[in-house]
C-alpha positions as CSV (number, residue, x, y, z in Angstrom):
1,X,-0.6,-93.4,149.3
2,X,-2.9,-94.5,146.5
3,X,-6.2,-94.8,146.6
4,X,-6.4,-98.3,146.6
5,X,-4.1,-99.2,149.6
6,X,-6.3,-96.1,151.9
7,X,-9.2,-98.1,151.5
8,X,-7.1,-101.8,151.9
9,X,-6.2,-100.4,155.3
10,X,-9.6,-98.5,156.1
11,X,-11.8,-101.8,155.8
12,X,-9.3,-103.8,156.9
13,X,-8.9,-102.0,160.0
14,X,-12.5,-101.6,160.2
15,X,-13.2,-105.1,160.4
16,X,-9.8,-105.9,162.5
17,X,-11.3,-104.0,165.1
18,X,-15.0,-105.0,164.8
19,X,-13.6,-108.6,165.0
20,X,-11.4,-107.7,168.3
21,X,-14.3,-106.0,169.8
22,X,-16.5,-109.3,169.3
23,X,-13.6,-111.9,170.4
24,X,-13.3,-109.9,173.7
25,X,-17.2,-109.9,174.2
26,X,-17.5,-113.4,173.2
27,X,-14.0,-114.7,175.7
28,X,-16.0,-111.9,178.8
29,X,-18.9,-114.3,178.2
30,X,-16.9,-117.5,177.9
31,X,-15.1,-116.2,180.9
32,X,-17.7,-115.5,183.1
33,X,-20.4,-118.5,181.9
34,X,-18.5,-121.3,183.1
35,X,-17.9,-119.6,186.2
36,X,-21.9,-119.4,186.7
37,X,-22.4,-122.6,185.8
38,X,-19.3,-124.2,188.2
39,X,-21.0,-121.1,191.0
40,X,-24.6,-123.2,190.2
41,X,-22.8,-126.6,190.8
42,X,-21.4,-126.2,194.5
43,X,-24.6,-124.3,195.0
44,X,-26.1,-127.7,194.1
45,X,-24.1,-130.1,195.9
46,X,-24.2,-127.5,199.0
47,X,-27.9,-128.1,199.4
48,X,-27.8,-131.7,198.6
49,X,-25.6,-132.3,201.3
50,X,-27.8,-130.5,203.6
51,X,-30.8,-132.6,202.5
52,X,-28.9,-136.1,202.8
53,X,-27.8,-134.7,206.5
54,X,-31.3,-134.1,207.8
55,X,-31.9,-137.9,207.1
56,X,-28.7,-138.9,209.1
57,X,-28.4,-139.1,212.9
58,X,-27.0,-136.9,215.1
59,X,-24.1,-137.3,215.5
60,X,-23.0,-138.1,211.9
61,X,-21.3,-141.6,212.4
62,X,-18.4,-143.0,210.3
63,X,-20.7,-145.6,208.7
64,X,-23.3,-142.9,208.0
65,X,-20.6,-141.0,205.6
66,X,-20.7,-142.9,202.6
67,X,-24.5,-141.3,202.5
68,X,-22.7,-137.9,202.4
69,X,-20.2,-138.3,199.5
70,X,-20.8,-136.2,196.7
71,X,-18.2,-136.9,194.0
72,X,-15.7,-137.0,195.8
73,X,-12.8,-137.1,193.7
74,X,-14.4,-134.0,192.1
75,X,-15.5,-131.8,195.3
76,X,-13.4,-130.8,198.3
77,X,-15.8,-131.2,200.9
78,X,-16.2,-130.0,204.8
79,X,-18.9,-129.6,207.2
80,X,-19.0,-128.0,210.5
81,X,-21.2,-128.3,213.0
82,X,-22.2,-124.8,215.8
83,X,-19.0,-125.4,217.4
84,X,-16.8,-125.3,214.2
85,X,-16.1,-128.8,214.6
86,X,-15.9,-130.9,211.1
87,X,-18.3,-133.8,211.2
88,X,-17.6,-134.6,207.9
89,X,-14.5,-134.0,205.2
90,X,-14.3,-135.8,201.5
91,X,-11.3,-137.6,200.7
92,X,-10.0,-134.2,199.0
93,X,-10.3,-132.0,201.7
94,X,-7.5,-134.0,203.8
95,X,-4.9,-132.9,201.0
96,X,-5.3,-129.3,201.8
97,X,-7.0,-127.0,203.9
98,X,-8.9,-123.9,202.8
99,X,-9.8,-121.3,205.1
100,X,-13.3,-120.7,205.9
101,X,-14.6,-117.4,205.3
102,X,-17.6,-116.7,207.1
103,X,-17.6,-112.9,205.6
104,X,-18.5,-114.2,202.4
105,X,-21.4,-116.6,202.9
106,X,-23.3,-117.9,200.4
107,X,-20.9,-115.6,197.7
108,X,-18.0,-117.9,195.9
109,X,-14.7,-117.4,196.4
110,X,-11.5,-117.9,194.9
111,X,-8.9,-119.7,197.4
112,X,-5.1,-120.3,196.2
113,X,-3.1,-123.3,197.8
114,X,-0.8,-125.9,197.7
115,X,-1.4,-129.5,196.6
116,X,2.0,-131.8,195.6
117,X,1.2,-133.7,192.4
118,X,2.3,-137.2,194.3
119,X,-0.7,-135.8,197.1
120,X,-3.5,-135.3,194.7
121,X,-3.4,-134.4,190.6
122,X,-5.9,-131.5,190.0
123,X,-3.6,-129.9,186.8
124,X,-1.5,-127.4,189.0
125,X,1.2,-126.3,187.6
126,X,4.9,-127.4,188.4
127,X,4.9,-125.0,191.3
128,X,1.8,-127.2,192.7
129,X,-0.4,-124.4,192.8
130,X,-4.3,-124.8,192.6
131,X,-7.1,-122.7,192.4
132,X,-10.3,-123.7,194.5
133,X,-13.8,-121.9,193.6
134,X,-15.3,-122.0,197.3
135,X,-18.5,-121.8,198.3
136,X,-20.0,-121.6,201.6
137,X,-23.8,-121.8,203.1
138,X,-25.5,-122.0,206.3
139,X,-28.1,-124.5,207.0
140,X,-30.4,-125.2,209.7
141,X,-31.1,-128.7,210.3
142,X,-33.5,-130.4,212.8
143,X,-32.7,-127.1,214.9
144,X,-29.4,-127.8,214.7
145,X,-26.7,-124.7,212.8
146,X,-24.4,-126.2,210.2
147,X,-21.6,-124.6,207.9
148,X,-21.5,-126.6,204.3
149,X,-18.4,-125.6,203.0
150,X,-17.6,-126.9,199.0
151,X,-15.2,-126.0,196.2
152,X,-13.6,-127.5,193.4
153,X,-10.0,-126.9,191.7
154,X,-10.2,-125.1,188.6
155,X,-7.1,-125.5,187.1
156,X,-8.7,-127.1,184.0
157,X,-11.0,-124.7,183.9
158,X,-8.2,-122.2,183.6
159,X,-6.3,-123.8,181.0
160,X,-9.6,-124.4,178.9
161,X,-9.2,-120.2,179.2
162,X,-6.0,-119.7,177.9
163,X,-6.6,-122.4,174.8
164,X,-9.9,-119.9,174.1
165,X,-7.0,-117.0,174.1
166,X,-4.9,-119.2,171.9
167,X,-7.6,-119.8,169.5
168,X,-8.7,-116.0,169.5
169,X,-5.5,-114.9,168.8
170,X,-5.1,-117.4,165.9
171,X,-8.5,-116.0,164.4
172,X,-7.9,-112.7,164.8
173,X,-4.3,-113.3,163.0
174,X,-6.1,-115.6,160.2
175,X,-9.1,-113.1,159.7
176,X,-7.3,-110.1,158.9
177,X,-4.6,-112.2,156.6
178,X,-8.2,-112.8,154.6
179,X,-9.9,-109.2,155.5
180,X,-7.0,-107.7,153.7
181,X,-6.7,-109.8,151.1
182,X,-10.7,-109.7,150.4
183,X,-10.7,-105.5,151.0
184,X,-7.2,-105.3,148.2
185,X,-9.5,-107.2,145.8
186,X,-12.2,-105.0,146.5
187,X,-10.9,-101.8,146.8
188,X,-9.3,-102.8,143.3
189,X,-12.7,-103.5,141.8
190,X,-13.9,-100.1,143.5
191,X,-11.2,-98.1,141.9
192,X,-10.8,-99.7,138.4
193,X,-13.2,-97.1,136.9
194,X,-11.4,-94.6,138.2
195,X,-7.9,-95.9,136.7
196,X,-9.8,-96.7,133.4
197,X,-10.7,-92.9,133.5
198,X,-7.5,-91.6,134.0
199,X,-6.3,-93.8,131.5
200,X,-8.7,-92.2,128.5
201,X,-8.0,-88.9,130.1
202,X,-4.0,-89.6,129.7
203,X,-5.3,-90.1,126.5
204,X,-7.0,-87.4,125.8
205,X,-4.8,-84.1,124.1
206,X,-5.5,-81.5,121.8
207,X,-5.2,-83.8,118.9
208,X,-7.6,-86.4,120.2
209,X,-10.3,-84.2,121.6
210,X,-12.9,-86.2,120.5
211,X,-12.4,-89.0,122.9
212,X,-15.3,-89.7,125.6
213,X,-15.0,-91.4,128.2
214,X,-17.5,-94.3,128.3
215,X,-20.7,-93.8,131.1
216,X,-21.3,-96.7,133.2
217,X,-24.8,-97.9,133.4
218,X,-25.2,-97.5,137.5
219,X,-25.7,-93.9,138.0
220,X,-22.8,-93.1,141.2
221,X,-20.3,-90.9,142.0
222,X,-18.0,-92.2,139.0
223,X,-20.8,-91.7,136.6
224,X,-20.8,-88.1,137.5
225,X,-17.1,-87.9,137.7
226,X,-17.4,-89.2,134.3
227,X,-20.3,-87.0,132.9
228,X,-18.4,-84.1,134.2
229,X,-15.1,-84.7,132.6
230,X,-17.0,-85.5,129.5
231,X,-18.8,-81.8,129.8
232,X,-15.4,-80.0,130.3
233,X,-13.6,-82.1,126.6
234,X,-16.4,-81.0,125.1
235,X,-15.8,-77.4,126.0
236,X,-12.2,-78.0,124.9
237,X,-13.0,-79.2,122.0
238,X,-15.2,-76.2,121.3
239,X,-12.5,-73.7,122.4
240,X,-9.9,-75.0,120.1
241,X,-12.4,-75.7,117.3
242,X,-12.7,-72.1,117.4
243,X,-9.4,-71.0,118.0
244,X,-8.5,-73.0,115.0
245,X,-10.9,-71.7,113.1
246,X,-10.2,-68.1,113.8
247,X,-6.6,-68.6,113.5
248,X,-7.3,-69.8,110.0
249,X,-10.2,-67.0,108.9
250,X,-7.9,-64.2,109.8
251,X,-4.8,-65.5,108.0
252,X,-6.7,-66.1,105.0
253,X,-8.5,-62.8,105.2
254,X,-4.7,-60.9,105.7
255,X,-3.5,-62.6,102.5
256,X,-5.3,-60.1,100.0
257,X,-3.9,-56.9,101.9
258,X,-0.5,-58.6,102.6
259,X,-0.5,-59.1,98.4
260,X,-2.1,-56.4,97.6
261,X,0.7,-54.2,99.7
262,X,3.3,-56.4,98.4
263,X,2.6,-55.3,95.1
264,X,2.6,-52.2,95.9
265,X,6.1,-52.4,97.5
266,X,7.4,-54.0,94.4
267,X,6.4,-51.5,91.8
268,X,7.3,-48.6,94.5
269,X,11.1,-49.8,95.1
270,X,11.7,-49.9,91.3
271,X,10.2,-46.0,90.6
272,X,12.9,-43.5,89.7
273,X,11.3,-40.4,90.7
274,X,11.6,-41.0,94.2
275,X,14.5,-40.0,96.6
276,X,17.0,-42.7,97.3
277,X,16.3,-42.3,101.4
278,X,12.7,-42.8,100.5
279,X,13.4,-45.8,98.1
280,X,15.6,-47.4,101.1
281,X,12.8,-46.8,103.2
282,X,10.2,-48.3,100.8
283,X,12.5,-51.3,100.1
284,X,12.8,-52.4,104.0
285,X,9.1,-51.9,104.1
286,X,8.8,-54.3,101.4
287,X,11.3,-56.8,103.1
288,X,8.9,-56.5,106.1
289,X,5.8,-57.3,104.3
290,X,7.5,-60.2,102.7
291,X,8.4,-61.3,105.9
292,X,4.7,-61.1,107.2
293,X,3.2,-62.8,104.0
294,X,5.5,-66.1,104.7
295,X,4.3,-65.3,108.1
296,X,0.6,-65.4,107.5
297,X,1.2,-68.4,104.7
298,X,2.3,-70.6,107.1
299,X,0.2,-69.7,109.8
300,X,-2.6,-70.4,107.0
301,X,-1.2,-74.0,106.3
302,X,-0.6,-74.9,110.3
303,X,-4.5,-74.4,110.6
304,X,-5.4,-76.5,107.9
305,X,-3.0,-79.3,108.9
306,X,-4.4,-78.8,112.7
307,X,-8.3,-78.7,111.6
308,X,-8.5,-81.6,109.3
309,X,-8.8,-84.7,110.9
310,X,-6.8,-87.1,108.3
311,X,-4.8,-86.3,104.6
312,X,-5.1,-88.7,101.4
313,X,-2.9,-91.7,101.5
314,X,-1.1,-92.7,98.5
315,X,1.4,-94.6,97.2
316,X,4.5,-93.0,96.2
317,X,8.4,-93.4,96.3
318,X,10.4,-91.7,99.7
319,X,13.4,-92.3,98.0
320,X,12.5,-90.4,94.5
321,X,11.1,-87.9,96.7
322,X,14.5,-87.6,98.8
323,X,16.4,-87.1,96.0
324,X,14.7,-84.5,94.6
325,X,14.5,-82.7,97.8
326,X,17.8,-83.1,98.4
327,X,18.7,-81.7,94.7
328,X,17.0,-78.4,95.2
329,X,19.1,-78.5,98.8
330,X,22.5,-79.2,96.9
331,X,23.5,-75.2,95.8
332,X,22.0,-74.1,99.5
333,X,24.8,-76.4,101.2
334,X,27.2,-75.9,98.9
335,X,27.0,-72.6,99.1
336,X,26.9,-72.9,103.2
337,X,30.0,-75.5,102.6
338,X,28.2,-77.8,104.5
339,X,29.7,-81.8,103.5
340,X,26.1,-83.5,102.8
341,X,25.8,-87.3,103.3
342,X,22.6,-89.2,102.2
343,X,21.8,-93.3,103.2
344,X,18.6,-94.0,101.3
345,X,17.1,-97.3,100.7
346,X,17.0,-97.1,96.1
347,X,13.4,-99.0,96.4
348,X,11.3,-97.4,100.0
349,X,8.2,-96.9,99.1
350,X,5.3,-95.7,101.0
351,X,1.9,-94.2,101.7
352,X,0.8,-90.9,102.3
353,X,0.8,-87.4,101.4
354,X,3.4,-86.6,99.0
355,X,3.1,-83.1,99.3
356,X,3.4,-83.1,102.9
357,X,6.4,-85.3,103.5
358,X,7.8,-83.1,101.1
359,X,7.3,-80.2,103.2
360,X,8.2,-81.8,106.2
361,X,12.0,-83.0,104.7
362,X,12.7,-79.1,103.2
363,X,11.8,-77.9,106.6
364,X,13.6,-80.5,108.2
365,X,16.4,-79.7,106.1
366,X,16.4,-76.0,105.9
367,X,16.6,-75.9,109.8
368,X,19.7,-78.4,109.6
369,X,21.5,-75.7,107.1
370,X,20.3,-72.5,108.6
371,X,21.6,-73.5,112.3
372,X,24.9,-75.4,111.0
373,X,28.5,-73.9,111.0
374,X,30.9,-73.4,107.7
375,X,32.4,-76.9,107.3
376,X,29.6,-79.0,109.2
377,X,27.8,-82.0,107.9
378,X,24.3,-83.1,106.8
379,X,22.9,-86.1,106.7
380,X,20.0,-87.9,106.1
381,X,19.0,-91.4,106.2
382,X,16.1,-93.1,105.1
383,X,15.4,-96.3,106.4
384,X,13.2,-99.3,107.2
385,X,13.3,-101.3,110.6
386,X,10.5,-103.9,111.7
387,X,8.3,-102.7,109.0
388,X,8.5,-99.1,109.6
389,X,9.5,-96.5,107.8
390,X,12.1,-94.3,109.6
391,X,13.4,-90.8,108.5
392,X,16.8,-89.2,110.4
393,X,18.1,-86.0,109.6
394,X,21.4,-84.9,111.6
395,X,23.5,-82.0,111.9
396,X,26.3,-80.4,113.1
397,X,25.6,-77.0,114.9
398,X,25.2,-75.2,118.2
399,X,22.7,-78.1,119.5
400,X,19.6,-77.8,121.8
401,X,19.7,-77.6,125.7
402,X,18.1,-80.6,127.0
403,X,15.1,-78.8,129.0
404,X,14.3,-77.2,125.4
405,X,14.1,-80.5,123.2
406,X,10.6,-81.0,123.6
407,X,9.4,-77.0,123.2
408,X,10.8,-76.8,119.9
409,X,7.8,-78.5,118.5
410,X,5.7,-75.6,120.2
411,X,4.7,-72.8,117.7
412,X,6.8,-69.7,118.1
413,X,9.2,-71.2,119.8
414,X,12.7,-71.0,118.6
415,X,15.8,-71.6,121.1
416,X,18.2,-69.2,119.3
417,X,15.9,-66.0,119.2
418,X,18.4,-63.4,117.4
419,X,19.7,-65.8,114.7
420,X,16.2,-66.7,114.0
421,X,15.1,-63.5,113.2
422,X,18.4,-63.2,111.1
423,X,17.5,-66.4,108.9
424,X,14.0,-65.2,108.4
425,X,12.4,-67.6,111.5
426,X,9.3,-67.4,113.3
427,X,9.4,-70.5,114.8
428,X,6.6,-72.6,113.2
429,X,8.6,-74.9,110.9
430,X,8.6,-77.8,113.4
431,X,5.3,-77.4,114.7
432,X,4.2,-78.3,111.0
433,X,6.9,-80.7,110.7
434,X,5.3,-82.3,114.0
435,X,1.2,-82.1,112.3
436,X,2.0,-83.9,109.2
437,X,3.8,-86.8,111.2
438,X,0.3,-87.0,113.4
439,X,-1.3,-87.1,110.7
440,X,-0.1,-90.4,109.3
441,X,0.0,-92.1,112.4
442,X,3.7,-91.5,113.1
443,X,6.2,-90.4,115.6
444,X,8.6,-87.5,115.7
445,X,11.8,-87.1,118.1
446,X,14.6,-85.3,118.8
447,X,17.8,-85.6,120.0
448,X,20.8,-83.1,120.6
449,X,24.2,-82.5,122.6
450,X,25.0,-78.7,123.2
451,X,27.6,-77.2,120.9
452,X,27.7,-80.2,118.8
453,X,24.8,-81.8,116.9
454,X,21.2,-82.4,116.4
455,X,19.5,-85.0,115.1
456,X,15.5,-85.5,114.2
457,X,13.5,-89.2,113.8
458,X,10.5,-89.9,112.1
459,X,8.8,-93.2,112.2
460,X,6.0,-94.1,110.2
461,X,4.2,-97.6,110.9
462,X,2.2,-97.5,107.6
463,X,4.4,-99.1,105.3
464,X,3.6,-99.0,101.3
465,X,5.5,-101.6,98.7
466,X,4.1,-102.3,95.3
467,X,4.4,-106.0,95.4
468,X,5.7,-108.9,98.2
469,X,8.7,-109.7,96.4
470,X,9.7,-106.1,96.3
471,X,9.0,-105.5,100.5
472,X,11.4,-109.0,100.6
473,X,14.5,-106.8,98.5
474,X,13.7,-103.8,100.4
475,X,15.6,-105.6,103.7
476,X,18.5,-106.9,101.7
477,X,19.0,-104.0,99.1
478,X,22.4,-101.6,100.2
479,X,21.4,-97.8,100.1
480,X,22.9,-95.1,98.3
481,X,25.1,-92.1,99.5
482,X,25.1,-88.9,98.3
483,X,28.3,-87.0,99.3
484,X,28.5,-83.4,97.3
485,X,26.2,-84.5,94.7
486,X,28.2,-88.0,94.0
487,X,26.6,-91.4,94.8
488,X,28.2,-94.3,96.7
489,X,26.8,-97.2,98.5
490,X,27.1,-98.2,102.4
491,X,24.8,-99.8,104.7
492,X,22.7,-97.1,106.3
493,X,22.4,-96.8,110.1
494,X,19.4,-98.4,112.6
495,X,17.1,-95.4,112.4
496,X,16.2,-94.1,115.9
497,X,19.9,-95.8,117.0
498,X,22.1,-93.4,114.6
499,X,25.1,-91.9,116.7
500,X,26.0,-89.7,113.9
501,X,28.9,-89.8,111.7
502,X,31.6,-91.3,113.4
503,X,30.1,-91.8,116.5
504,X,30.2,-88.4,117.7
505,X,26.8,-89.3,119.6
């Protein structure tokens, strides 16, 4: 559960049951005031009675009664005298009788009965049930004993209860609606930092170390949290800085030995004085050092790409450049009978570092030979879509394994270990190939079905033309194919959407 919905459901159950807590006190208060203040009412009437019969003769006569009513229609009224005998009785009282208690004199008490609705309507229900709050004193009048006996129906008084639970429940059910409403836009305005953060941490790699995520101006916990992750990219940053940096100072420092032994190698292996087991000796020797020079090289230019930040954009021509690339490849494939197809754009112009785009199509396309089969098929295809420059490069071959596409950009990683120490790998080409596309802003992919093909996209969104009419032809123009060194012209494919020749994808 997020973040965000814990604290929803924490406030919001917070207040739910702060809110419940209240409603209860308030509807115990509500509850028991009205009873106090009915409890004070036949406590009132009681003792007027009592006064208005200490002004009547005894006995209380029939004409002498009026003096005695009490609202009535309200109040059912009795009043004994020392034998028990009722001198008096409201109009109320003759519709039901309600026992007297002596037990619990002067303390009121609740007294069920029943009252038709044709005899008397006091709001019972359809049962005719109603609920008397009874009350009964002693007086002593003029040396005469007297029992008072008062109540009054509180069915109303009942109903007046259940509309205050009605209305409870209503505002308990409206109030939390709101409380979680008001506590999800909250909790969202609490955690926002916190998504922002994880958003410039997402963010943050080893190519963008010097990202920092912004400080707030209140000094909290997310300023902290902040601060802190701040501390440790800065550490990062100063790890690879100098892992970089070493990784470049000792493969320049190895390239003196590694020529100077190279050399030495050379003009060893072509001595006549030696024995031929020696000479074999020295010339695998030689083959090894070779092998470590190319080594060091590119471990040399892998630094530099990694340590500098951005690489002189100019203008040149991709599609010149493809040819030519592809004209020193020509005798390799030939040689490898490999059937070479090329869908190039004849005007694509673009920005960037010649020399490196270079680089990355001969390593592109030395891969796409070296892990081929006799009889395969090379292509390549340079394109533009949406006003970006797109660069495909598919082969036939043994193919990667899914769980392995995205390691091959790693450095030393190759999936085919024995062949690539056959052909002379170490497993850095792509990891170069994947540097020079970062640095000009672009994108790198790949794509491959086991035991069949393999197939690598570049995109590059900063497009270069010489002049508006010429980025208007570059749309329309057909592209040219090269097919074992002879041109022809077809529509190349959508790059990033090429299934290959003959949709074998």
């Amino acid at each position: 559960m997020k973040i965000r919905h814990r604290i929803t459901l924490w406030v919001a159950g917070a207040g739910l049951f702060t809110s419940l807590v209240f409603s209860l006190v308030i509807l115990w208060e509500m509850h028991d005031q009205p009873l106090a203040i009915l409890d004070s009412q036949l406590n009132t009437v009681a003792h007027t009675l009592s006064k208005r019969l200490s002004t009547l003769r005894k006995p209380v006569e029939d004409a002498q009664a009026h003096m005695l009513l009490v609202s009535s229609e309200r109040y059912w009224v009795k009043i004994y005298d020392q034998d028990q005998r009722v001198v008096f009785q409201s109009d109320l009282s003759r519709a039901a009788n309600l026992p007297l208690k002596k037990d619990h004199m002067g303390e009121p008490y609740m007294v069920d009965t029943h009252i038709p609705k044709e005899v008397s309507y006091l709001y019972q229900d359809d049962d005719g049930e109603v609920t008397f709050r009874t009350l009964v004193i002693a007086e002593n009048i003029a040396g005469t004993p007297y029992l008072i006996q008062v109540a009054r129906p509180i069915a109303d008084f009942e109903e007046e209860v259940f509309d205050w639970l009605e209305a409870i429940d209503i505002g308990l059910i409206i109030s939390s609606i709101i409380l979680m409403c008001v506590s999800y836009i909250l909790a969202g305005r609490i955690v926002r930092p916190i998504a922002a953060i994880n958003q410039l941490a997402r963010e943050i790699n080893e190519n963008t170390l010097e990202k920092r995520i912004p400080l707030g101006k209140s000094r909290d916990e997310i300023f902290e949290l902040s601060e802190c992750l701040n501390q440790m990219f800065n550490r990062l940053q100063f790890s690879f800085s100098r892992q970089k940096k070493y990784l470049a100072d000792a493969s320049h420092e190895l390239r003196s030995p590694l020529t100077t032994l190279r050399l030495f190698f050379e003009e060893a292996s072509q001595r006549t004085d030696l024995p031929a087991a020696f000479l074999e000796q020295i010339k695998a020797q030689e083959h090894n050092v070779l092998r470590m020079d190319r080594l060091v090289k590119t471990l040399l230019n892998l630094s530099i790409l990694e340590i500098k930040a951005s690489l002189p954009m100019e203008p040149f021509s991709l599609t010149d450049l493809a040819k030519v690339v592809l004209e020193d490849f020509t005798p390799i494939i030939e040689k490898a009978k490999i059937h070479l197809k090329a869908a190039l754009l004849p005007h694509l112009n673009m920005r960037g570092d010649e020399d490196m785009i270079r680089r990355t199509l001969i390593n592109i396309l030395d891969n796409a030979v070296k892990y081929n089969r006799a009889g395969g098929e090379i292509e390549l295809t340079v394109a533009e879509k949406n006003n970006d420059i797109c660069i495909s490069v598919y082969n036939t071959g043994p193919g990667i394994p899914k769980d392995e596409l995205e390691k091959v950009f790693e450095q030393f990683y190759r999936v085919e270990k024995s062949r690539a120490v056959i052909n002379g790998g170490v497993g850095l080409g792509l990891a170069i190939v994947k540097e020079i596309v970062r640095l000009h802003n672009g994108k790198i992919s790949i794509d491959s079905v086991l035991g069949s093909w393999t197939r690598i996209d570049m995109t590059f969104s900063q497009k270069w033309a010489e002049s508006p009419a010429l980025r208007g032809r570059l749309g329309l123009s057909a592209a040219g194919e090269i097919a074992g060194g002879r041109a022809s012209t077809r529509q190349p494919p959508r790059c990033g959407r090429h299934q290959g020749p003959r949709g074998r994808n």
